[in-house]
Every structure is written in C-alpha cells, then in structure tokens.
C-alpha positions in Angstrom: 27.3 -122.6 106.5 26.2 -119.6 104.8 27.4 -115.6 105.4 24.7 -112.8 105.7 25.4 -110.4 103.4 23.0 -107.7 102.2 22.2 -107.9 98.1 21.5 -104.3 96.7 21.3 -102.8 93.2 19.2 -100.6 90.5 17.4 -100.5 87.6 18.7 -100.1 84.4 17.2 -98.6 80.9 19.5 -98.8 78.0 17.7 -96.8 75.5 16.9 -93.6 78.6 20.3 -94.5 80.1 18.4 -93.8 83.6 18.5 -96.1 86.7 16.1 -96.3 89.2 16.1 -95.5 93.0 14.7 -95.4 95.7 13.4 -93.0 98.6 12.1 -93.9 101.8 8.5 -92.0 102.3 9.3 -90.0 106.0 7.8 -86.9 106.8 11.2 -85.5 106.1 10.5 -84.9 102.3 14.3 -84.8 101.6 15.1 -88.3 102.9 18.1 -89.5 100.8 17.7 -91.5 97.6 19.4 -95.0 97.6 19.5 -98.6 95.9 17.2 -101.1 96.6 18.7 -103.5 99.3 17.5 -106.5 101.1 19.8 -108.6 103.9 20.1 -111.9 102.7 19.9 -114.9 105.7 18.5 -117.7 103.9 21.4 -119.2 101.8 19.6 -117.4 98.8 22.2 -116.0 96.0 22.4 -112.3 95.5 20.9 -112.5 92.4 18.0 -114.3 93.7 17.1 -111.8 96.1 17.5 -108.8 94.0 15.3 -110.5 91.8 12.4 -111.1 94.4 13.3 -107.7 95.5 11.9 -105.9 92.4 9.4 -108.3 92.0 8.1 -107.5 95.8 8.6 -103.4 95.7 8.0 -103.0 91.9 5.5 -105.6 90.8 8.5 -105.8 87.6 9.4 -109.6 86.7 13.2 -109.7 85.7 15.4 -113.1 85.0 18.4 -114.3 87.2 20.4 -113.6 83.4 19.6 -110.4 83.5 20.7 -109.5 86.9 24.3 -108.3 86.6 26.8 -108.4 89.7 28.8 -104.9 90.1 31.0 -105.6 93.0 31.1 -106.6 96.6 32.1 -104.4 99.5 32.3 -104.6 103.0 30.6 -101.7 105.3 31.7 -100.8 108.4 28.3 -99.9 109.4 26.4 -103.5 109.2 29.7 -105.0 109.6 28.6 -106.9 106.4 29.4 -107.4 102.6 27.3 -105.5 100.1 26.9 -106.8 96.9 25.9 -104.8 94.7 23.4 -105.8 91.3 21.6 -104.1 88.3 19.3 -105.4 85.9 18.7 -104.1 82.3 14.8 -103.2 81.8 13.4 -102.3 78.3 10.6 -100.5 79.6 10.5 -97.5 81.9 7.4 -98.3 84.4 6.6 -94.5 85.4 3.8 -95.2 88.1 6.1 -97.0 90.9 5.7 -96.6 94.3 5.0 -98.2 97.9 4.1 -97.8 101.1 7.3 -97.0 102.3 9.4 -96.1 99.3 9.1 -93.8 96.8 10.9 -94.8 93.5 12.0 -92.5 90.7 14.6 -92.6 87.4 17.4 -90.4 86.9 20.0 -90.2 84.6 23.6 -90.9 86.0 24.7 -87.4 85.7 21.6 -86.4 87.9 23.3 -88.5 90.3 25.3 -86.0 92.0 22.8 -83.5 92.6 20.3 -86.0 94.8 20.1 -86.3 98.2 22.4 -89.1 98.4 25.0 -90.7 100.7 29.0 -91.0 99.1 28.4 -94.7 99.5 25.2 -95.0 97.0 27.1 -92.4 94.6 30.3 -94.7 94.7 27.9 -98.0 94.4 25.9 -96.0 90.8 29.6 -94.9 89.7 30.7 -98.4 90.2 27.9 -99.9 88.5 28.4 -97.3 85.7 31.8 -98.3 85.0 30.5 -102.0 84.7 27.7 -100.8 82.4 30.5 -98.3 80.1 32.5 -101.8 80.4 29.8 -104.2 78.9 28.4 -101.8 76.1 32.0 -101.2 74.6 33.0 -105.0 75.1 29.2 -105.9 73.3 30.6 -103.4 70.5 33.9 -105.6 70.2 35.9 -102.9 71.8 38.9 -103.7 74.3 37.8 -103.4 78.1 39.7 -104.1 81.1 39.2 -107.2 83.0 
C-alpha cells in the first residue's frame, strides 16, 4: 500500500542561475509566489509526477534523469510529506502561463524579496544548497554527503 504524499519543486537554468515559480492568478494581485506542487494518490514516484506536472502547466518535456530530489519534509498543515524536486532546463521559456497560475524566473537572491511563505524560501534555500552541492562535486570539489 502506497502513502500520499505531495511531489513539489522548480525549475532550474544553469547558465541564468534563475528558477521558476509559480503564482496563483486571484484578484488579489499579491498572491504569494510558490513551487509547483501536485498530491500524489496513484502510487506514481515523485519524480514522475513532477514531470507530468511541467509538462501539464508548462507545455515543457523534461526526463525522469533530469529531475533531481532535494529533500522530503513533513507539514503540519496537510499532515503529509513534501518532497521536494528541481529539474535543470537549458532554455529559459519566457511566455509561461495558465489559467490559474502565473509563472515567472527569479534569481535565488530575488528570493527573499517575493511574496513568499518561510516554507517555499526554506524549500528554494534547500534546493540551493543541493544545486551549490552538485556543481562543486561536478568540478571534482569535496561536498558533504
């Protein structure tokens, strides 16, 4: 038997060093920014339905390989795990958007000056660590873990 969990993550770009987010369209224009999420029920792999996730929001076709897993916390709000993905993109798609979300690139030190919950910041911290972590191990430098 299989435990719901939710799968949620960003975007990427090496060469702009921006990730991408997302923002719920509400007639509040300052709605927070966050990561793109998705509950997962079906038995599916995180990886699987980040990747379906992008493809379904985005229209942007990324490989399980180059989905990357974070970390995995538990919130006290859903009273589920969150794991937490990012996938590397070579090209920045400027024209992305929804019906319900709006979707924009920032770099990580923009981070802190969205409209953004401690938990997301944490989560793009997190995930920048991991990034710092696999471009200095990729260089042959020592990393932890």
């Amino acid at each position: 038997m299989h435990k719901d969990f939710y799968a949620s993550g960003f975007l990427y770009n090496p060469q702009s060093q921006q990730i991408l987010l997302q923002q719920q369209i509400t007639a509040d224009e300052n709605s927070q920014w966050g990561l793109l999420e998705h509950e997962v029920t079906n038995g599916s792999s995180g990886e699987e339905v980040f990747k379906d996730l992008v493809l379904k929001h985005l229209n942007v076709k990324i490989g399980l390989k180059n989905i990357l897993y974070v970390y995995t916390r538990f919130s006290t709000e859903t009273n589920k795990d969150h794991s937490i993905y990012y996938a590397e993109v070579r090209k920045l798609k400027k024209q992305l958007s929804s019906k319900k979300f709006r979707f924009a690139w920032f770099t990580f030190k923009q981070i802190c000056k969205l409209n953004i919950s401690e938990q997301v910041e944490h989560d793009v911290m997190v995930g920048k660590r991991v990034i710092d972590s696999s471009i200095r191990r990729s260089l042959g430098q020592q990393t932890i873990g």
